[in-house]
C-alpha positions in Angstrom: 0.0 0.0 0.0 2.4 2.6 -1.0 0.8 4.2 -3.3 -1.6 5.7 -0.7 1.4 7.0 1.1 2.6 8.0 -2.1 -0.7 10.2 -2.1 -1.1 11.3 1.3 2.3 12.5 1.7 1.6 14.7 -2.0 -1.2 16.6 -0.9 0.6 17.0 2.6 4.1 18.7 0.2 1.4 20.6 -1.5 -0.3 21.8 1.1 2.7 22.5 2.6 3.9 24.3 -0.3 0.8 26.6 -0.6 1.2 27.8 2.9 5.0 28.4 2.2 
């Protein structure tokens, strides 16, 4: 299952990102 990591931790660096 680690494409759903894969996922989750792309919207967290975007989210991340967008608040930067």
């Amino acid at each position: 299952m680690d494409t759903a990591k894969s996922i989750t931790a792309k919207k967290l660096i975007r989210l991340i990102g967008i608040r930067s």
